[in-house]
DSSP file (Angstrom, degrees, kcal/mol; ACC not computed):
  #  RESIDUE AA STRUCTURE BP1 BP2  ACC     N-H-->O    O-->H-N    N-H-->O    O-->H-N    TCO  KAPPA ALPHA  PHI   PSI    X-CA   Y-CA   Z-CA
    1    1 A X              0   0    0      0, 0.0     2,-0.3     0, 0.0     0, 0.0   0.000 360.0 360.0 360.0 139.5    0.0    0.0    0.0
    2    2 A X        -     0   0    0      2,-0.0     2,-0.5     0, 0.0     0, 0.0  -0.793 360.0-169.5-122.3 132.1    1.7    3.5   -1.7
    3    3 A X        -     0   0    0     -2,-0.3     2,-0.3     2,-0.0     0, 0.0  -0.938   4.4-168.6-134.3 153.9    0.4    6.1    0.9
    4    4 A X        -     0   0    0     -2,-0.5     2,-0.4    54,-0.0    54,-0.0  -0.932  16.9-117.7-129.9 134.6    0.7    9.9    0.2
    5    5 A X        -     0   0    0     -2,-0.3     2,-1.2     2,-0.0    52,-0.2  -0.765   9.8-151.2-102.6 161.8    0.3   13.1    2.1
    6    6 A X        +     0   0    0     -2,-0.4    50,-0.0     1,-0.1    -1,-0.0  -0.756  20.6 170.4-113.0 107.4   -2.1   15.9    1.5
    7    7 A X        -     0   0    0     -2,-1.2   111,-0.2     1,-0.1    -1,-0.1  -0.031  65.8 -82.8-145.6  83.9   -0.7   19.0    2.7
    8    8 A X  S    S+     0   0    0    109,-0.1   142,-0.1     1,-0.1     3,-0.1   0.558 112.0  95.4  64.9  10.6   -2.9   21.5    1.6
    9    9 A X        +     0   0    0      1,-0.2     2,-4.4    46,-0.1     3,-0.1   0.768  33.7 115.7 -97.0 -21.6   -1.2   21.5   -1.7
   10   10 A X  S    S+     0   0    0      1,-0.2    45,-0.4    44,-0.1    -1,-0.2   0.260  85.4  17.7 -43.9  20.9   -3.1   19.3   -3.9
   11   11 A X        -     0   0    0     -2,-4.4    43,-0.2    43,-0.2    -1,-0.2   0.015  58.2-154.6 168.0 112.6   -4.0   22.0   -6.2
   12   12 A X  E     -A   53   0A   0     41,-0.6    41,-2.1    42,-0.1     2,-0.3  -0.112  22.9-145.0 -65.1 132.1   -3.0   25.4   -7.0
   13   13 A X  E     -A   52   0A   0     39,-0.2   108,-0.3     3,-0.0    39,-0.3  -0.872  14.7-178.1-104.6 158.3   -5.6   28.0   -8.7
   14   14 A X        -     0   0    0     37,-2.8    37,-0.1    -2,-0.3     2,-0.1  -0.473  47.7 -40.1-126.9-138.1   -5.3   30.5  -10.9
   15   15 A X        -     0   0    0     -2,-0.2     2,-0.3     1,-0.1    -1,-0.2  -0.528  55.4-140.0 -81.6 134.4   -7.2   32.9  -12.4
   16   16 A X        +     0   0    0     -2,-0.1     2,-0.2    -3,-0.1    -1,-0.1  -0.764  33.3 156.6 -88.6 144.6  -10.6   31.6  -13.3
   17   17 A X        -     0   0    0     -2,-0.3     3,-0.3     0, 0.0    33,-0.1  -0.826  54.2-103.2-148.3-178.5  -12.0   32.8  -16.9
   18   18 A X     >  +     0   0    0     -2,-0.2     4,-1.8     1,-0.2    -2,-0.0  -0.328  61.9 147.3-118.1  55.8  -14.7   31.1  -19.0
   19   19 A X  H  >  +     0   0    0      2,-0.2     4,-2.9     1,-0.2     5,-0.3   0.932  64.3  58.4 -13.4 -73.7  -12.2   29.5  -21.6
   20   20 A X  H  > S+     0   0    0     -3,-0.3     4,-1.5     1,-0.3    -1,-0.2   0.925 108.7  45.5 -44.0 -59.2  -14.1   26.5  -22.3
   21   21 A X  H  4 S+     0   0    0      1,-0.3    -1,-0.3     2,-0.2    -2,-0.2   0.839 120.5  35.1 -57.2 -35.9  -16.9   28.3  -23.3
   22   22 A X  H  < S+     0   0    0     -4,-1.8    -1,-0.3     1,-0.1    -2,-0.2   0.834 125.6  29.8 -85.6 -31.4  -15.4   30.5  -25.3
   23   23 A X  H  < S+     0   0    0     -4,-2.9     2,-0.5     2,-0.1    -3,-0.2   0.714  98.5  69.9-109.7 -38.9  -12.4   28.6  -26.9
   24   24 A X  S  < S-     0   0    0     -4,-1.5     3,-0.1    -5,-0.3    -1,-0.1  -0.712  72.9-108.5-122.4 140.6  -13.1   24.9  -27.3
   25   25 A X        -     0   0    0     -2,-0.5     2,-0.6     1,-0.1    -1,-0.2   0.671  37.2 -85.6 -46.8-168.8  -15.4   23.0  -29.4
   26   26 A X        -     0   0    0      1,-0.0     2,-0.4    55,-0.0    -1,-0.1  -0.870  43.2-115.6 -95.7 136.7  -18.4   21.1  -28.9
   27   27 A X        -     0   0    0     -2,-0.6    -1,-0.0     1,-0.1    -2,-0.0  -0.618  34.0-117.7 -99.4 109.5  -18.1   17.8  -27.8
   28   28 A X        -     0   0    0     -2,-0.4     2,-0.6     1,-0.2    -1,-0.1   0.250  33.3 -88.7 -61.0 158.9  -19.4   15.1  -30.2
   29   29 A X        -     0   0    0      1,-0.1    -1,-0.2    -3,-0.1    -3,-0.0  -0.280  28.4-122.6 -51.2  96.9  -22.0   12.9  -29.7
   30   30 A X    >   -     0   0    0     -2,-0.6     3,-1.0     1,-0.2    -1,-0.1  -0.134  17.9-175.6 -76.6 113.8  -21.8    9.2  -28.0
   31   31 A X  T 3  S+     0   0    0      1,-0.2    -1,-0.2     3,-0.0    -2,-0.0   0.897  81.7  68.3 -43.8 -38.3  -23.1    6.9  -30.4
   32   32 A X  T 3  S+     0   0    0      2,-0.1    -1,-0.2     0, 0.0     2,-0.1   0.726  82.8 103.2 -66.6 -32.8  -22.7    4.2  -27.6
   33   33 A X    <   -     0   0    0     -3,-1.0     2,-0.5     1,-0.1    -4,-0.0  -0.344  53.8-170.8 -42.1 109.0  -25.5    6.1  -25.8
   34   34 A X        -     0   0    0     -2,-0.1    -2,-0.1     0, 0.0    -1,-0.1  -0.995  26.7-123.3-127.4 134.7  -29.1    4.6  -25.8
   35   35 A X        +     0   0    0     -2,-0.5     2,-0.2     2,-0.0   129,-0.0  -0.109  51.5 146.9 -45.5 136.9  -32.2    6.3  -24.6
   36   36 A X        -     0   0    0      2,-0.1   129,-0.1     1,-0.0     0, 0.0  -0.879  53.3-104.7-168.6-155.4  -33.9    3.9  -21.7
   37   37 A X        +     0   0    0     -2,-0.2   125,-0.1   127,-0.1    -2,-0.0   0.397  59.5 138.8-128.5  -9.7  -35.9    4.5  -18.4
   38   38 A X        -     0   0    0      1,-0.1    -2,-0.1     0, 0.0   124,-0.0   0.005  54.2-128.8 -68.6 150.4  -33.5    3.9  -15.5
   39   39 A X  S    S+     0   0    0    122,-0.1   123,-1.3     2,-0.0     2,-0.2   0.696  81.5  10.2 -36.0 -41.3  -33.5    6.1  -12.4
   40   40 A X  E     -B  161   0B   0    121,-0.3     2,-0.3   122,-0.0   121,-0.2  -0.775  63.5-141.7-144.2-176.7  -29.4    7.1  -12.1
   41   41 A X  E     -B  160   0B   0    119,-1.6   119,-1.0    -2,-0.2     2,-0.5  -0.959  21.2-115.9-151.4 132.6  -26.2    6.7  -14.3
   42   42 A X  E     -B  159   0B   0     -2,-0.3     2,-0.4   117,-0.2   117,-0.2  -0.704  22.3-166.6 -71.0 133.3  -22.9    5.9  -13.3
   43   43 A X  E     -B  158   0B   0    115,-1.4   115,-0.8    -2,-0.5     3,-0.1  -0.927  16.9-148.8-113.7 161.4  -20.3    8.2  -13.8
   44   44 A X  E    S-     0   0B   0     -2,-0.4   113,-2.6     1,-0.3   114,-0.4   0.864  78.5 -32.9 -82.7 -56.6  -16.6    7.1  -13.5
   45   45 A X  E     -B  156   0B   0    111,-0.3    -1,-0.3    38,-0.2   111,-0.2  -0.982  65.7-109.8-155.7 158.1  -15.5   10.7  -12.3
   46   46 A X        -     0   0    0    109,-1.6     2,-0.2    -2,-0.4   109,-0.2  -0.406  32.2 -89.8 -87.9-169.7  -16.4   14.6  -12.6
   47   47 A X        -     0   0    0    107,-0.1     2,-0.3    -2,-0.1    -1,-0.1  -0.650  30.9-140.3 -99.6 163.1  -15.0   17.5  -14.0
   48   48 A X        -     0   0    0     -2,-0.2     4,-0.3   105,-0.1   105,-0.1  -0.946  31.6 -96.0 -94.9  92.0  -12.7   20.2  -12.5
   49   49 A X    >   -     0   0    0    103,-0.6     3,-1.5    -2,-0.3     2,-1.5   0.198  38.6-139.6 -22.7  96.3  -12.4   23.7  -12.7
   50   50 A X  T 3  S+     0   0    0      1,-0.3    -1,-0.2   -33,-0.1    29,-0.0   0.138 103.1  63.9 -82.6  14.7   -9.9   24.2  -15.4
   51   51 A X  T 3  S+     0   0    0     -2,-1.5   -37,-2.8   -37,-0.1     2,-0.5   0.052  83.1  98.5-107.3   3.3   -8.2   26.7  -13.8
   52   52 A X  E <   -A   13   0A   0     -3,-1.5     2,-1.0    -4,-0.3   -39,-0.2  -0.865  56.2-165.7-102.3  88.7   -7.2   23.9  -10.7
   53   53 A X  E     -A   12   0A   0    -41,-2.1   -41,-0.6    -2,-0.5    23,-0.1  -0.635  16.3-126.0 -88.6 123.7   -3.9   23.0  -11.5
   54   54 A X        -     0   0    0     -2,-1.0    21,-0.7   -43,-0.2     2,-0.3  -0.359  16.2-157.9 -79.5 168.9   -2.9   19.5   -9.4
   55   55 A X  E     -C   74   0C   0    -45,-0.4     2,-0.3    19,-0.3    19,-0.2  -0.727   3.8-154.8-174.7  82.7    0.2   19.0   -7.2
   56   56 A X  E     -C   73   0C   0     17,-1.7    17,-6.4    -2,-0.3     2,-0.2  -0.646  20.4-141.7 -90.2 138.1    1.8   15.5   -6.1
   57   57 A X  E     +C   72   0C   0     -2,-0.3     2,-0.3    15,-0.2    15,-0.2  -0.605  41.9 176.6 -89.3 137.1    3.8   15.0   -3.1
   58   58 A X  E     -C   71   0C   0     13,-1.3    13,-4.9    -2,-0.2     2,-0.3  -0.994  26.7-122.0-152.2 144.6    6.7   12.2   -5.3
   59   59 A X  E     -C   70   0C   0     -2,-0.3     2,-0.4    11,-0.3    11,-0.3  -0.514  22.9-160.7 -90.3 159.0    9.8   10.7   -3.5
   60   60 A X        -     0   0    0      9,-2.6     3,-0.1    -2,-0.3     4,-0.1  -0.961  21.6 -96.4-142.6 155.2   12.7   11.4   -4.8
   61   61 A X    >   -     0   0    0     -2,-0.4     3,-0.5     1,-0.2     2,-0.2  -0.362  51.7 -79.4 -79.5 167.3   16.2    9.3   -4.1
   62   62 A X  T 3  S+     0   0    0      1,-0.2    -1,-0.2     4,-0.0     3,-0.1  -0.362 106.9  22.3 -81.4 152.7   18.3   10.1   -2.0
   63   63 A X  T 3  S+     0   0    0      1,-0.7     2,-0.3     5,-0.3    -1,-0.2   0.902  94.3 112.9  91.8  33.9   21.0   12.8   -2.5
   64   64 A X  S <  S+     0   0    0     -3,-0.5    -1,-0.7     4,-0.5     3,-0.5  -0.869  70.4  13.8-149.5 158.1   19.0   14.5   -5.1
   65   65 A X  S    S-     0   0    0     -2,-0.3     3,-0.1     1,-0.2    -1,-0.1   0.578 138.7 -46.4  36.7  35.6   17.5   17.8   -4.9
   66   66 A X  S    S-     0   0    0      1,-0.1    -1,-0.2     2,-0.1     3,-0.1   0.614 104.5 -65.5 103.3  13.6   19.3   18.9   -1.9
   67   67 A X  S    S+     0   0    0     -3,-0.5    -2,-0.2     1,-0.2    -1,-0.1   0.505  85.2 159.9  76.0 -13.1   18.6   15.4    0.0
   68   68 A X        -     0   0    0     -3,-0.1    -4,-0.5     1,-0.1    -5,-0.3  -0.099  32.8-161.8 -45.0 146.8   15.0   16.0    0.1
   69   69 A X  S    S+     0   0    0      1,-0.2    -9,-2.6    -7,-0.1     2,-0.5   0.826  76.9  16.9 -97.0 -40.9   13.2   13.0    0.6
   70   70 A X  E     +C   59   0C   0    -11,-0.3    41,-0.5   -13,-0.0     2,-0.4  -0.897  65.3 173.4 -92.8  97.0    9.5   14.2   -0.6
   71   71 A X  E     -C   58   0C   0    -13,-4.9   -13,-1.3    -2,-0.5    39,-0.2  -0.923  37.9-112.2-137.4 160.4    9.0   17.6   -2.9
   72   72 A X  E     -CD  57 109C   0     37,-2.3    37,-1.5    -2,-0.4     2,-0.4  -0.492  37.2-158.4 -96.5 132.2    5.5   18.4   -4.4
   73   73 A X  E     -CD  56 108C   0    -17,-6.4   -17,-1.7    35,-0.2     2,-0.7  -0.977  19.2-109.9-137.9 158.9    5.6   18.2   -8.0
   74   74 A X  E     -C   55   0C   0     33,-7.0   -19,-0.3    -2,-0.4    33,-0.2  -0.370  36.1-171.8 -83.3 137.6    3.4   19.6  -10.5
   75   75 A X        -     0   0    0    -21,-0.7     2,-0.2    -2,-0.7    -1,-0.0   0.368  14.7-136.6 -87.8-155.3    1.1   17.1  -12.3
   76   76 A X        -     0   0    0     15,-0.1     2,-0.3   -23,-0.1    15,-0.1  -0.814  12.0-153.6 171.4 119.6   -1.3   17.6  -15.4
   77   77 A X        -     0   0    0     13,-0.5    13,-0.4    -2,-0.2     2,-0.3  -0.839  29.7-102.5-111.7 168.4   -5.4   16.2  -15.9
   78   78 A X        -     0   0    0     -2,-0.3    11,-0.2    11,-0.2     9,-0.1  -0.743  45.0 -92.8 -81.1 146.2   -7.1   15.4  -19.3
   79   79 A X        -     0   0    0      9,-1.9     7,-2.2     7,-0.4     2,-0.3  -0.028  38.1-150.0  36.6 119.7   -9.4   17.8  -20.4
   80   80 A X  E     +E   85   0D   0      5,-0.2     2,-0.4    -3,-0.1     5,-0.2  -0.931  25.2 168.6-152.5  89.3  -13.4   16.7  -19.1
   81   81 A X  E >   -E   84   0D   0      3,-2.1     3,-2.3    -2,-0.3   -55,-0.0  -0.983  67.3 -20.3-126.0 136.8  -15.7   18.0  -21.8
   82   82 A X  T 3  S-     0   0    0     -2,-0.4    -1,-0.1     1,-0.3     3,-0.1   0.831 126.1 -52.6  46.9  47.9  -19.9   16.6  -21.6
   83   83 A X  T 3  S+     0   0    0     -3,-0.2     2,-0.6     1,-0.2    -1,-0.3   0.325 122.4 110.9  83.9 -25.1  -18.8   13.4  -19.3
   84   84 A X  E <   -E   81   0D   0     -3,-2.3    -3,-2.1   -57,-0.0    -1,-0.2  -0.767  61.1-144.6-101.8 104.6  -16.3   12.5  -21.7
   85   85 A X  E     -E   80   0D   0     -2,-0.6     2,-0.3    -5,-0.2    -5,-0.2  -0.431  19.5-159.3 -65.3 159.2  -12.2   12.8  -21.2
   86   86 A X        -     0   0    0     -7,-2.2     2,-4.3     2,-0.3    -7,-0.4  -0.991  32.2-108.3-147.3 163.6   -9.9   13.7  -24.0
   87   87 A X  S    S+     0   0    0     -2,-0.3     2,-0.5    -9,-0.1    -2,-0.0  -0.001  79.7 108.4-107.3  52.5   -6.8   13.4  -24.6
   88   88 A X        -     0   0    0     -2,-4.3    -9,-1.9    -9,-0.1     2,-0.9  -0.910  60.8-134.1-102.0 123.3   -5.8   16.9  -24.1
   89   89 A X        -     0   0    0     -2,-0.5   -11,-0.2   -11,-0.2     2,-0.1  -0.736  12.4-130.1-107.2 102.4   -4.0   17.8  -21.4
   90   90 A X        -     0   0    0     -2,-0.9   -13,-0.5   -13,-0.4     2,-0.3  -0.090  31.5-176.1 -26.2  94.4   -4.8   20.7  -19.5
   91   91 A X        -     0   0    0     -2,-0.1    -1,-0.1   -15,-0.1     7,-0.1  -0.488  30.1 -87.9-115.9 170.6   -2.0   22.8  -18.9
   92   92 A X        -     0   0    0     -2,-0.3    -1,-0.1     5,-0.2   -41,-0.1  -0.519  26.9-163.4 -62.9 145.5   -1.1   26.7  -16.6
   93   93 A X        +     0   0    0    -78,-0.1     2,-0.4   -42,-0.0    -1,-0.1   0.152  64.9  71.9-113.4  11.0   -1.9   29.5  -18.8
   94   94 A X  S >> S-     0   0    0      1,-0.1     3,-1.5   -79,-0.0     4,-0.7  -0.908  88.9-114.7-132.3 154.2    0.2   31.8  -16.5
   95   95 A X  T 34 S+     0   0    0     -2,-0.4     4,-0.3     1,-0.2     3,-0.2   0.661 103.7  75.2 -60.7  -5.9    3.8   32.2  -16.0
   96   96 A X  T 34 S+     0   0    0      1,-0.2    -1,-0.2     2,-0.2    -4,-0.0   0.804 110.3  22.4 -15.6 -74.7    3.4   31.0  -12.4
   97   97 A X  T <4 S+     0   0    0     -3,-1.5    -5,-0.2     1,-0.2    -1,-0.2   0.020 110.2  87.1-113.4   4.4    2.9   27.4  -12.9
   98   98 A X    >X  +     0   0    0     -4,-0.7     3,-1.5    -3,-0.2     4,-0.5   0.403  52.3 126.7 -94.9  -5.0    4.7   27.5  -16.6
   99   99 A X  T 34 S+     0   0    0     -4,-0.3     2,-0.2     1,-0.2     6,-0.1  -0.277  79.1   3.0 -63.5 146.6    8.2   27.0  -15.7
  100  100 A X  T >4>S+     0   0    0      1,-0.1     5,-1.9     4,-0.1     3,-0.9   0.270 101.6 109.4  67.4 -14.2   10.2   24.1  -17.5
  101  101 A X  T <45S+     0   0    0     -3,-1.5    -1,-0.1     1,-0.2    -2,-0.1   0.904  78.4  47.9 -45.3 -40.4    6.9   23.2  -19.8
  102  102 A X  T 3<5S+     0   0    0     -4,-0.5    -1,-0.2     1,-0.2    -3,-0.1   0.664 112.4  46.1 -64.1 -29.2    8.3   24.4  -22.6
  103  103 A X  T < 5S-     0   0    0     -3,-0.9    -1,-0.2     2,-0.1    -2,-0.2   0.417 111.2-117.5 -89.6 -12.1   11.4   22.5  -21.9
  104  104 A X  T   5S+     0   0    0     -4,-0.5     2,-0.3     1,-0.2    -3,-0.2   0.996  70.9 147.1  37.5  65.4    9.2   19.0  -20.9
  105  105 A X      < -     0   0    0     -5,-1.9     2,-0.2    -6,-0.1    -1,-0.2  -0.846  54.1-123.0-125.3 138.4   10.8   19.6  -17.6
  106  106 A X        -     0   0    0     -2,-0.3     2,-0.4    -3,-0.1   -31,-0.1  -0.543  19.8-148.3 -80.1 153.5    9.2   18.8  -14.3
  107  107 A X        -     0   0    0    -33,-0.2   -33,-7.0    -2,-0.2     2,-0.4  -0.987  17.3-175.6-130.2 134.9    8.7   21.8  -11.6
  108  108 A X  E     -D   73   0C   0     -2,-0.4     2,-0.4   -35,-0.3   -35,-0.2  -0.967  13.8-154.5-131.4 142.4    9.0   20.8   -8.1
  109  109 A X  E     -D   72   0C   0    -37,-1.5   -37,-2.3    -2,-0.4     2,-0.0  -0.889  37.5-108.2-117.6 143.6    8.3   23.1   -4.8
  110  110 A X    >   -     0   0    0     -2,-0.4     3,-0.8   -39,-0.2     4,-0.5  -0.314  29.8-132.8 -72.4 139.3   10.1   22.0   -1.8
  111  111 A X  T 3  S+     0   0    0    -41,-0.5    -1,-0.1     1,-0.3   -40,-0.1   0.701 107.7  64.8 -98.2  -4.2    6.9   20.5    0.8
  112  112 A X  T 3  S+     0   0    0      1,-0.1    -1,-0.3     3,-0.0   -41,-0.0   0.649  93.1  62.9 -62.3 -17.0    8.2   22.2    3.6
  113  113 A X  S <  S+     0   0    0     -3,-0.8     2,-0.3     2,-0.1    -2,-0.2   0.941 100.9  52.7 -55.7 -74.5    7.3   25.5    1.6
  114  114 A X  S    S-     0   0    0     -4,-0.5     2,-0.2    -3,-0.1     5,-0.1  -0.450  76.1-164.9 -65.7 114.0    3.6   24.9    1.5
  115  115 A X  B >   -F  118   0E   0      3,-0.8     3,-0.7    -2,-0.3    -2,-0.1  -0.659  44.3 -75.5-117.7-157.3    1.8   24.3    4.8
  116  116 A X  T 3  S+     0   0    0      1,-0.3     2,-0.2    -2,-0.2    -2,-0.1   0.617 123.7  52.5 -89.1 -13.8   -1.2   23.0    5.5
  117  117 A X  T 3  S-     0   0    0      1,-0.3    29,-1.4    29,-0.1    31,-0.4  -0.347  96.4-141.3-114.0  73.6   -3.3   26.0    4.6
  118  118 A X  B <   -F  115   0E   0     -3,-0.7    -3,-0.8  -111,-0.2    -1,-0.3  -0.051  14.2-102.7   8.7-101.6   -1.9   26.4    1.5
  119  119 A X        -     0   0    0     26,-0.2     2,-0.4    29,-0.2    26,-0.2  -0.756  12.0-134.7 178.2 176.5   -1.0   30.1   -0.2
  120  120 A X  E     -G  144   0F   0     24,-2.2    24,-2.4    -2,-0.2     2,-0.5  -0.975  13.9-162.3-152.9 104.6   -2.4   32.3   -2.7
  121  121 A X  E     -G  143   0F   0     -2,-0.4     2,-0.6  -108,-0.3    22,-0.2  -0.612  10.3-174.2-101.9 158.3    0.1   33.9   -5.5
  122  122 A X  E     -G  142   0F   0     20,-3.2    20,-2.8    -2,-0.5     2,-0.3  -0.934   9.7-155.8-142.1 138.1   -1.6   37.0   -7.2
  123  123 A X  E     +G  141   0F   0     -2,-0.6     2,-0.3    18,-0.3    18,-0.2  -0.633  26.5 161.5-114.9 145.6    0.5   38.5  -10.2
  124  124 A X  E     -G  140   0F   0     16,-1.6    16,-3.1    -2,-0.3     2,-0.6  -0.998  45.2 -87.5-173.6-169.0   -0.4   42.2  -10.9
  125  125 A X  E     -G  139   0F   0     -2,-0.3     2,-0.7    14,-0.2    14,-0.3  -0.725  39.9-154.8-110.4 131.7    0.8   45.2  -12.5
  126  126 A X  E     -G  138   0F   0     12,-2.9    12,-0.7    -2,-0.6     2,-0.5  -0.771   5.8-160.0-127.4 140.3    3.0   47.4  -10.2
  127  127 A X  E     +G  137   0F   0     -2,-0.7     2,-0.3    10,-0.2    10,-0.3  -0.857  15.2 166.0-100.7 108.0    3.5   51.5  -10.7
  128  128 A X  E     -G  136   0F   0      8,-1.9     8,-1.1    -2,-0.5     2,-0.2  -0.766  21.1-152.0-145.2 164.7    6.3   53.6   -9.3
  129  129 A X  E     -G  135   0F   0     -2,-0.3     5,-0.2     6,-0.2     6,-0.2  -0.853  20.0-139.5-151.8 132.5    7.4   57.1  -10.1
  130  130 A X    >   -     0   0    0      4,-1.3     3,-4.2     3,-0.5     5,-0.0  -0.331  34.9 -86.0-107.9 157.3   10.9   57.9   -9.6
  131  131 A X  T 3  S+     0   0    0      1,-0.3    -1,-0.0    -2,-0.1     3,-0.0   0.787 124.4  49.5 -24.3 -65.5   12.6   61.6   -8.1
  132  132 A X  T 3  S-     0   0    0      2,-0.1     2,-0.6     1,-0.1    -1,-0.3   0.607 127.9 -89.6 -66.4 -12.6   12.4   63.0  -12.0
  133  133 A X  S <  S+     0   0    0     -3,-4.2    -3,-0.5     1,-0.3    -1,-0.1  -0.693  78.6 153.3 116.1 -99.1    9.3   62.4  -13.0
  134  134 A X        -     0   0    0     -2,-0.6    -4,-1.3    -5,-0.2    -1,-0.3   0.611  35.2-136.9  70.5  42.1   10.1   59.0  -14.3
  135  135 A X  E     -G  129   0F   0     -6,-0.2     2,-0.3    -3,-0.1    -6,-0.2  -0.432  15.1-172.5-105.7 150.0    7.7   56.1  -14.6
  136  136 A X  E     +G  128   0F   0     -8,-1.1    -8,-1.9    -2,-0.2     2,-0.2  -0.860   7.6 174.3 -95.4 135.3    8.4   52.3  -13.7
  137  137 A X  E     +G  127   0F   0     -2,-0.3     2,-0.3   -10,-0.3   -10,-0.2  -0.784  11.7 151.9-107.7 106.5    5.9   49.7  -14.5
  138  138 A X  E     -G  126   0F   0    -12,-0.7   -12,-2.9    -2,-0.2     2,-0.5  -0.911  44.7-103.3-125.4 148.3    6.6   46.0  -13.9
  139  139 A X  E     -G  125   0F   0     -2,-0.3   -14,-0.2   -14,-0.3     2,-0.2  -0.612  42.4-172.3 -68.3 115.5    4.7   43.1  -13.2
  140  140 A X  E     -G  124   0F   0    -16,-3.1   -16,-1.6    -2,-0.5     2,-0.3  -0.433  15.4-150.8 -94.1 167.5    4.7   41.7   -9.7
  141  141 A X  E     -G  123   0F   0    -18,-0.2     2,-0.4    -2,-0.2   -18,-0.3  -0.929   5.3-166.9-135.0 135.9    3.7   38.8   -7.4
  142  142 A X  E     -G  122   0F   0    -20,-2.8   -20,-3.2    -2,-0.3     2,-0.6  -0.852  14.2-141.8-111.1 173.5    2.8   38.6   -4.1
  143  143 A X  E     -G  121   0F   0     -2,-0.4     2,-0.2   -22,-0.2   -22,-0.2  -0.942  21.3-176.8-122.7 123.9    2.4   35.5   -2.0
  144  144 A X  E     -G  120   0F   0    -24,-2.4   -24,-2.2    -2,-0.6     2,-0.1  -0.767  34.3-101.7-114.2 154.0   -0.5   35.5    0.6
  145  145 A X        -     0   0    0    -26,-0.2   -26,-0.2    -2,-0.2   -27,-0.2  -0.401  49.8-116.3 -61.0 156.9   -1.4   32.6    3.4
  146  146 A X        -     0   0    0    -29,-1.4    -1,-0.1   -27,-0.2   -28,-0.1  -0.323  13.7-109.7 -70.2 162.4   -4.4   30.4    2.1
  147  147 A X  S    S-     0   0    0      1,-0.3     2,-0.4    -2,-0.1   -29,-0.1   0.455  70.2 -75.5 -63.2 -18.0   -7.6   29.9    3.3
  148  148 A X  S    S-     0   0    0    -31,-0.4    -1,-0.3  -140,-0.1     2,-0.3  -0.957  89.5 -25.5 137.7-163.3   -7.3   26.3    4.5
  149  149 A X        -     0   0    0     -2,-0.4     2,-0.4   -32,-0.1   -32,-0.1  -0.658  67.0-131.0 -95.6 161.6   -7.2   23.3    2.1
  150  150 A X        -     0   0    0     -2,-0.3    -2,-0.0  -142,-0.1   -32,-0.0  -0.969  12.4-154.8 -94.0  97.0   -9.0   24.0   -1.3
  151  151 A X        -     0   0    0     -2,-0.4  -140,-0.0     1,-0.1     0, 0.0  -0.249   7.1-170.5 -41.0 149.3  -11.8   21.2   -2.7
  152  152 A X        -     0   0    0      2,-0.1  -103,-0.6  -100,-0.0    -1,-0.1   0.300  52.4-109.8-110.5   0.8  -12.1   21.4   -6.5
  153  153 A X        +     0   0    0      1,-0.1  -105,-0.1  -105,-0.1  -107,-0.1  -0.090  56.2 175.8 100.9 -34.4  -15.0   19.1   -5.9
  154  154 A X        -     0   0    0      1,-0.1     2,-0.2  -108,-0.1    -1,-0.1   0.369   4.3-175.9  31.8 137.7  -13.3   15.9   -7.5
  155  155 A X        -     0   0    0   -109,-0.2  -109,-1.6  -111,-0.0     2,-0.4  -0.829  20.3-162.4-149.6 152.0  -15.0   12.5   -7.4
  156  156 A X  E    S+B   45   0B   0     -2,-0.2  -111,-0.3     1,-0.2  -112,-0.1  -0.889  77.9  20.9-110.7 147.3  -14.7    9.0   -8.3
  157  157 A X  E    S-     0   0B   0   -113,-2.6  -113,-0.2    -2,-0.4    -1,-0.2   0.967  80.6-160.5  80.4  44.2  -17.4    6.3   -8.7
  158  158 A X  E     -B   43   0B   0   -115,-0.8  -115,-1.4  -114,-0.4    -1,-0.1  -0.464  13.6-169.3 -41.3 127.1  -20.4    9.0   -9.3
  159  159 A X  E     -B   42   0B   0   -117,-0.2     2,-0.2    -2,-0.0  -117,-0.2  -0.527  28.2-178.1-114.8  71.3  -24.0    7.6   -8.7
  160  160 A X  E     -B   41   0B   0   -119,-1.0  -119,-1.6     1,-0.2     3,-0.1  -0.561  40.7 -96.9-116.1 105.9  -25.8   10.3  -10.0
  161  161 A X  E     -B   40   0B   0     -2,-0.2  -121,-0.3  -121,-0.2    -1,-0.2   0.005  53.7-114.3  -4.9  96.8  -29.5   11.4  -10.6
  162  162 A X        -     0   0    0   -123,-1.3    -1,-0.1  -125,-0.1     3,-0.1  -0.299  29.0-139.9 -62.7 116.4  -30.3   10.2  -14.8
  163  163 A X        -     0   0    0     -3,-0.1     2,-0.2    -2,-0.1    -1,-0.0   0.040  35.4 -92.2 -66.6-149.0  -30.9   13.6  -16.7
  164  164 A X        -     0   0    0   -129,-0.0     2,-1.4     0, 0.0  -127,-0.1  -0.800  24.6-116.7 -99.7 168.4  -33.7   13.0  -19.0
  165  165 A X              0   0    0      1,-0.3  -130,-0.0    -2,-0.2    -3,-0.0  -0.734 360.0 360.0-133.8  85.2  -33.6   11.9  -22.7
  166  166 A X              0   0    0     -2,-1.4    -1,-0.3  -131,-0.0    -3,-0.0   0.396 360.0 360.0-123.4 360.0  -34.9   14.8  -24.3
């Protein structure tokens, strides 16, 4: 038995927007599908906010990364469009959580970092004006405590009200 801890990292947000709606097609139809009468449906799993980026605590050998034994790494889900995965893999759209993608390099945060009620980084646009008249504008971040641990609402092994077959 492979046991893991949860400590308040399993999944980072970022800014929520209504992508999906706006950017990706419509999800074709399952033939497999036939109208009948029953009460519920299984589903295998839900969806996730796509803006819920995931975060696995992975062992690492020793003498690597500083001796750490454990370091949080970031992960990747498919894509959950009308009950159906696909085999598009949801990835950060900000530079946050983007490091090393480009590279097909893993990014790992140290699990002492994080504690159990997680943090919250928020990127914004930062304004200075200098002795002469002068102006600076750069993009910042700051790093706030969390709220506690985060849900994204996740489930396996759904037994779920049957919509109707209209």
């Amino acid at each position: 038995m492979k046991r893991t801890r949860s400590r308040g990292l399993n999944v980072v947000k970022s800014a929520p927007s209504d992508y999906l709606e706006q950017n990706l097609p419509p999800a074709p139809d399952n033939p497999a599908y036939v109208p009948n009468d029953t009460l519920h449906r299984f589903k295998l799993s839900n969806s996730v906010p796509e803006n819920w980026i995931p975060f696995i605590a992975t062992k690492q050998t020793p003498n690597l990364h500083g001796g750490r034994d454990v370091l949080v790494q970031r992960a990747s889900m498919l894509r959950y469009i009308d009950d159906n995965y696909t085999n598009e893999v949801i990835r950060p759209r900000t530079d946050i959580l983007s490091i090393g993608i480009a590279e097909n390099k893993p990014y790992f945060i140290n699990e002492e970092v994080v504690g159990r009620s997680g943090f919250v980084i928020t990127s914004s646009f930062q304004h200075a004006r200098w002795y002469d008249g002068t102006v600076f504008t750069w993009m910042g971040c700051s790093v706030k405590g969390g709220r506690g641990e985060g849900n994204s609402g996740l489930k396996f092994d759904v037994l779920a009200d049957k919509e109707s077959d209209v």
